[in-house]
C-alpha positions as CSV (number, residue, x, y, z in Angstrom):
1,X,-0.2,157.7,214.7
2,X,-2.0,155.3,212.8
3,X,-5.4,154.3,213.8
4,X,-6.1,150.4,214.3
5,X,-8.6,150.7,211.7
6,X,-6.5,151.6,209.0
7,X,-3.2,148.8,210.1
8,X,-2.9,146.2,207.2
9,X,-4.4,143.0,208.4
10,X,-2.8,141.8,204.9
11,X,-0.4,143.7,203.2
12,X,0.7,142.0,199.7
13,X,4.1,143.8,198.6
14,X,5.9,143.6,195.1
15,X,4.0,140.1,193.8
16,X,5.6,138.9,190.9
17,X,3.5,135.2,189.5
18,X,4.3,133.5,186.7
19,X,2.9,130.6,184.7
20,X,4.8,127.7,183.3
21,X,4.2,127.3,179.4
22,X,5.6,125.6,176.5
23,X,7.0,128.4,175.1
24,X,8.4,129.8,178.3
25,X,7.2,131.9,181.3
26,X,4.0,133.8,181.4
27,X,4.3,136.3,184.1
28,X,0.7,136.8,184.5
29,X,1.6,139.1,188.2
30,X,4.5,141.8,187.7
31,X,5.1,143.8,190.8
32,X,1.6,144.3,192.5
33,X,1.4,145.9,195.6
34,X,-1.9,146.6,197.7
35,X,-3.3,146.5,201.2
36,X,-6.1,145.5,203.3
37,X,-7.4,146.9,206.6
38,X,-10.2,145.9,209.0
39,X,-13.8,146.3,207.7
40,X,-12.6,147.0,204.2
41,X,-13.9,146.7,200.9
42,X,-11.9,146.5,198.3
43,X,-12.2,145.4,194.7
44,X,-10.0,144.4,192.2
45,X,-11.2,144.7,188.5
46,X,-9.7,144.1,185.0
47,X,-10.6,141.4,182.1
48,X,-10.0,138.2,182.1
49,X,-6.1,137.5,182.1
50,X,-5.6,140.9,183.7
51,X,-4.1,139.0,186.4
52,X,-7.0,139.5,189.4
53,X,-7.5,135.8,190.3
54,X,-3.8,134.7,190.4
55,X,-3.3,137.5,192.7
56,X,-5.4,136.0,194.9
57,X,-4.6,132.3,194.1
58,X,-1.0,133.8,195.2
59,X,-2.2,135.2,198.3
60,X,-3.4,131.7,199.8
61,X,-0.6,129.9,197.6
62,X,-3.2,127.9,195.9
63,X,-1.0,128.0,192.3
64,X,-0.2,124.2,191.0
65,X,3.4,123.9,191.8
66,X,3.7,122.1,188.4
67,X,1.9,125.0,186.6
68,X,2.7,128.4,188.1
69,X,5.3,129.9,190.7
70,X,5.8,133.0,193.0
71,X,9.2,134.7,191.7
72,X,8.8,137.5,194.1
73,X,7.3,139.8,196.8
74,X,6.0,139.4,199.9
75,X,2.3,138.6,201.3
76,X,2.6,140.1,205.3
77,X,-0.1,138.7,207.6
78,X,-0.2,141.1,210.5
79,X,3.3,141.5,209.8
80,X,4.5,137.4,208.6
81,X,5.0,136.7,205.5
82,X,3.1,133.6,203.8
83,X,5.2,132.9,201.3
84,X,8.0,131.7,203.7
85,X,5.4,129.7,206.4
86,X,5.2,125.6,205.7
87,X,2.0,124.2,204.0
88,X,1.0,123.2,207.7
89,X,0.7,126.8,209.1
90,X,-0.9,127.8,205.5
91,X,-3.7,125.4,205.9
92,X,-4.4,126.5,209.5
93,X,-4.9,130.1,208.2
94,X,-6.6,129.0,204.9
95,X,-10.6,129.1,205.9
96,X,-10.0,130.2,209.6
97,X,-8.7,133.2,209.2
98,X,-8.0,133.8,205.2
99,X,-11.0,132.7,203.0
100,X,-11.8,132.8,199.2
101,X,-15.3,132.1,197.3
102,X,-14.6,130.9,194.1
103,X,-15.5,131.8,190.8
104,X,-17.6,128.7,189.9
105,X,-19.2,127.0,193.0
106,X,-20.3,124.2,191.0
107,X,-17.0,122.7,190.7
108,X,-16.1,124.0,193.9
109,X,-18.6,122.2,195.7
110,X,-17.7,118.1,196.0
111,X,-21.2,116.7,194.0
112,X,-20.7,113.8,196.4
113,X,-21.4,115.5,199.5
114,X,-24.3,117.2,201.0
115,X,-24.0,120.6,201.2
116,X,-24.7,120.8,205.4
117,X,-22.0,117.9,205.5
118,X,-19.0,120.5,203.5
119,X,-19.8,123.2,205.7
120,X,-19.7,121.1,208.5
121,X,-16.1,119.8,207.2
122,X,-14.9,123.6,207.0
123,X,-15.3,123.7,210.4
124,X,-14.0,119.9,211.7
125,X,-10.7,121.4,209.7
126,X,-10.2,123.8,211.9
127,X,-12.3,123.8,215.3
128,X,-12.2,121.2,218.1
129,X,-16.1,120.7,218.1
130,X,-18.8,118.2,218.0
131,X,-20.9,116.8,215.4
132,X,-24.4,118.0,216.7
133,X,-22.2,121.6,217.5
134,X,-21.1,122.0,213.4
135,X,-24.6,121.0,212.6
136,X,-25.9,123.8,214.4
137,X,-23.6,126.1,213.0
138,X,-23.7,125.2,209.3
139,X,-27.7,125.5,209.8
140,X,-27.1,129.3,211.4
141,X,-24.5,130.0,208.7
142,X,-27.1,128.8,205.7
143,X,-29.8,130.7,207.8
144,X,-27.7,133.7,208.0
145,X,-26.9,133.8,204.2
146,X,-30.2,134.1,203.1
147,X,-31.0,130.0,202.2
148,X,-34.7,129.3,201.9
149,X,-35.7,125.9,204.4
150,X,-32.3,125.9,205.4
151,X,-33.0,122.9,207.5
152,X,-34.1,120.7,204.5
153,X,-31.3,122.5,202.3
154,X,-29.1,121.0,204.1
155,X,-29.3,117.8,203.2
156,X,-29.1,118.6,199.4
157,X,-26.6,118.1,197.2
158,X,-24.8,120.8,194.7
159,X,-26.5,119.7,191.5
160,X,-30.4,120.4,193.7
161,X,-29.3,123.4,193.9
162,X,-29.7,126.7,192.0
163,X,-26.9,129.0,190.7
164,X,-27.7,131.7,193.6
165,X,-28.2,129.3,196.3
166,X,-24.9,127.6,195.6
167,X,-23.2,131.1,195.9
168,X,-24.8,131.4,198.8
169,X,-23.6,127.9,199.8
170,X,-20.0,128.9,199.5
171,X,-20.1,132.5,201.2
172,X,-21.7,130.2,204.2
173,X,-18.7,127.6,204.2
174,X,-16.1,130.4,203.6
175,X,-17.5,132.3,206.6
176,X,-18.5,129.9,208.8
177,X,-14.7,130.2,210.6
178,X,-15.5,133.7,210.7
179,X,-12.2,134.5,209.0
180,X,-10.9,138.6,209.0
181,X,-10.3,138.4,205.3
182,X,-12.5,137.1,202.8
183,X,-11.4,137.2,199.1
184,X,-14.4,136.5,196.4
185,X,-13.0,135.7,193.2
186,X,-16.2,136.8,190.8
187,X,-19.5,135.7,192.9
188,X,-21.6,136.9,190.9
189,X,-20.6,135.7,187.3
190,X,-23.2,133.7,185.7
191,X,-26.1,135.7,187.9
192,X,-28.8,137.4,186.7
193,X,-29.1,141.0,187.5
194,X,-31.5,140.4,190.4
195,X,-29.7,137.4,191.6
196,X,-25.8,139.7,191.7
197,X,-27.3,142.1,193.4
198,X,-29.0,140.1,196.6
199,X,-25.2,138.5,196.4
200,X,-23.5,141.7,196.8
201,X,-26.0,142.8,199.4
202,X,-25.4,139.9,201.3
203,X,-21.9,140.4,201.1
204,X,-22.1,143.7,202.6
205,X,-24.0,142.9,205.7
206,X,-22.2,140.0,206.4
207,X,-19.0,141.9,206.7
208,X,-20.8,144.6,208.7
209,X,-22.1,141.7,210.7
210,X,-19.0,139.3,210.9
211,X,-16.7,142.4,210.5
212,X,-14.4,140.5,207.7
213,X,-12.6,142.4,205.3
214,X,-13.5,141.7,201.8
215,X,-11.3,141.9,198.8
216,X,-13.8,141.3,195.3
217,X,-12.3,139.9,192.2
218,X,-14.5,141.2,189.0
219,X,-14.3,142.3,185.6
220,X,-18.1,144.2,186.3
221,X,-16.8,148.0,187.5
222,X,-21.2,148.4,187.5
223,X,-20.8,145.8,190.4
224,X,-17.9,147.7,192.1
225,X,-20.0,150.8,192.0
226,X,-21.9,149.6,194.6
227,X,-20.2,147.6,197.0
228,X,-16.1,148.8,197.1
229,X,-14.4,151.7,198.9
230,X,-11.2,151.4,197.0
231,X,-10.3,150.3,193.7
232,X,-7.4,148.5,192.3
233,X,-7.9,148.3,188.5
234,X,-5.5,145.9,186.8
235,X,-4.3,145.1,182.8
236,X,-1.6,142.8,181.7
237,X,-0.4,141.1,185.1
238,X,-0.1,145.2,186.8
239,X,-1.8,147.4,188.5
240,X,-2.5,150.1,186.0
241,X,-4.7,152.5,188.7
242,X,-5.5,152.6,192.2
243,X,-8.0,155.3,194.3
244,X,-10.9,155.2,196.6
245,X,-14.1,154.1,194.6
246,X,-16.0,157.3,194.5
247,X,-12.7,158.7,192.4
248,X,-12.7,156.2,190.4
249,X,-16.2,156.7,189.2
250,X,-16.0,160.7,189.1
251,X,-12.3,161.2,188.2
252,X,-10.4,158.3,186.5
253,X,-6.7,159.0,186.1
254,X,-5.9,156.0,183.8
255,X,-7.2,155.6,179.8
256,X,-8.4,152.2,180.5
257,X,-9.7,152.9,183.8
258,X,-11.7,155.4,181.3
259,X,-12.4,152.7,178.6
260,X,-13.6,150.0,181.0
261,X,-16.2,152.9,182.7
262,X,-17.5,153.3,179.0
263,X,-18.2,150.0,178.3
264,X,-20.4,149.4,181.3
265,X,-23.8,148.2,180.8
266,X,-26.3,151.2,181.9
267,X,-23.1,153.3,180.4
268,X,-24.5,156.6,178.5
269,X,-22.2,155.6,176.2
270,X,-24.6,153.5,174.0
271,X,-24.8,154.3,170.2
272,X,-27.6,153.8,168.4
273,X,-28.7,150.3,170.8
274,X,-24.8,148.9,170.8
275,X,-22.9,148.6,173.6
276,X,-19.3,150.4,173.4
277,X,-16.4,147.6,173.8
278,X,-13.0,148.0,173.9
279,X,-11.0,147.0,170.9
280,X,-8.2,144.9,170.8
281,X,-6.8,142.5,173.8
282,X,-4.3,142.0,176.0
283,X,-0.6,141.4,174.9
284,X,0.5,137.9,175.0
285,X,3.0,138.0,178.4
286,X,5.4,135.3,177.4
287,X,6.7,137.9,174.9
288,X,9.0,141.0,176.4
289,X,6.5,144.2,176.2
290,X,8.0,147.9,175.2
291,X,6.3,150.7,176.3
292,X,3.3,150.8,178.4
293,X,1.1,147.6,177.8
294,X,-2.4,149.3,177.0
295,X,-0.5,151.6,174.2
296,X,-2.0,149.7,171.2
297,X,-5.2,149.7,172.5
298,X,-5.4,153.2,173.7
299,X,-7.0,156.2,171.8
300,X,-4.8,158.7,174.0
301,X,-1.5,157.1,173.2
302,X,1.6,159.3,172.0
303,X,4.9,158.2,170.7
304,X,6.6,157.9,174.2
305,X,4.0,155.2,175.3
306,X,5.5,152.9,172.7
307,X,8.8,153.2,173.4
308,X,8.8,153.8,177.6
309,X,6.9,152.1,180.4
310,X,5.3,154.3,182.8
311,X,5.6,153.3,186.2
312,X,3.0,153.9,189.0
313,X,2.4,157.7,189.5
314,X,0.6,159.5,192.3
315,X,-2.3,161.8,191.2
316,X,-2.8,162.3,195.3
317,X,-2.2,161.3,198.2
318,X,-4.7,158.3,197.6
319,X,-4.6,158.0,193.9
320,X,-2.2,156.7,191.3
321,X,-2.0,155.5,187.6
322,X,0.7,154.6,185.2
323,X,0.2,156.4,182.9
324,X,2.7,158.8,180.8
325,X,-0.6,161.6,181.1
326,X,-0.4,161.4,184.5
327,X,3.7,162.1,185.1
328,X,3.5,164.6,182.2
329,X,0.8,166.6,183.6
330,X,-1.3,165.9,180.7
331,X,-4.2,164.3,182.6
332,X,-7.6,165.8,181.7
């Protein structure tokens, strides 16, 4: 029997998101699948249009109807799908129960409004309470994420602000609701080293104190390193390998799983004071793609990748890549 622990609170099967464009579709999702259970840490990591954010933009159907649309799949919360509730039951589980920081907070954050005042909001959206009682709370939550004179800081605006405080800002108004899942869509871009590092702590012990689930969005696998317990590494709108983190790190099944461990910074894979990047870039998605989609980027490519697209192979009962390696046996 399954343990409750280990139940999908959210469960996003077969996601397949596209983007309108002039010169036709641009499927930036194709067939993602991936779970999330209580207390867990998950990250999802690739570059920038690997697909990550849409996935979670699709998750809280948060795509422009005028510039993307869901084709397919299902997104199960505790068993009901999203994709078929009305925008009136989305927005009651949209920062109550399903939260997202995003990427930049200074455009997320209205400049207008004090930032006491939008956390206070979060919570008149969805919690029958007074105005002295969201004060209260939107002073514990700045308390609780680590704001300096919260008291005072609450009467600031976005723009008084530093770049680590408004993160900090954000993780308050997303988990002032105390929601079970919280999806943070690169919080620590734009951070210096010290800076990522208290947000990533922070982010830990407020799911082991709120006991959210927390699915991060990042193109850092240094950052994953020390915050995820499983891994879904993503190229060209798929999922190109999935395992618990510690296998990632120690046994990566996947060549740009591989690539994307060499190029971190810290990597002892520096030669002579460079940093090792990966050549090429991602294939333009409005065009139909042969073969497996990191082929002309990848050293360990053979004729078959060119010609035949791997599909998601298990390596173990907890691990998978597409990768023609993998179903050959030819993984090293």
């Amino acid at each position: 029997m399954t343990s409750p622990a280990h139940i999908p609170i959210l469960s996003v099967r077969n996601l397949v998101a596209s983007f309108r464009t002039p010169a036709g579709p641009l499927r930036a999702v194709d067939n993602v699948s991936f779970d999330v259970s209580a207390r867990q840490r998950i990250a999802i990591v690739g570059e920038s249009g690997s697909g990550k954010t849409t996935v979670a933009l699709s998750t809280l159907r948060l795509l422009s109807p005028e510039d993307a649309f869901i084709e397919a799949g299902h997104v199960l919360w505790h068993g009901s799908d999203l994709l078929t509730m009305s925008e009136r039951q989305m927005r009651a589980l949209r920062g109550a129960k399903l939260a997202m920081v995003f990427q930049e907070p200074m455009t997320s954050l209205n400049p207008v409004y004090s930032v006491g005042w939008q956390i206070m909001e979060a919570l008149h959206a969805h919690e029958r309470i007074s105005r002295r009682q969201a004060r209260a709370r939107a002073l514990e939550m700045l308390q609780l994420v680590g704001v300096p004179a919260a008291a005072s800081r609450m009467n600031d605006y976005p723009h008084q602000l530093s770049g680590g405080l408004r993160q900090r800002v954000m993780i308050a108004m997303a988990l002032v609701c105390q929601p079970e899942v919280l999806l943070a869509d690169e919080p620590t871009t734009a951070l210096d080293a010290t800076v990522q590092a208290q947000i990533l702590d922070l982010l830990m012990r407020l799911q082991d104190q709120l006991g959210a689930s927390v699915v991060l969005i990042t193109h850092d696998l240094s950052v994953v390193a020390s915050f995820a317990q499983s891994v879904l590494v993503m190229y060209a709108g798929q999922v190109v390998e999935y395992a618990p983190a510690r296998e990632i790190f120690e046994s990566p099944a996947h060549p740009y799983t591989r690539a994307l461990l060499r190029c971190r910074p810290g990597a002892e894979t520096r030669e002579r004071g460079a940093l090792i990047t990966l050549p090429g870039r991602i294939p333009d998605l409005r065009r139909p793609i042969v073969g497996c989609r990191f082929a002309d980027r990848c050293a360990e490519a053979f004729a078959r990748c060119a010609s035949e697209a791997p599909e998601l192979t298990a390596v173990n009962a907890a691990h998978g890549a597409r990768c023609w390696l993998v179903q050959s046996g030819g993984l090293t």
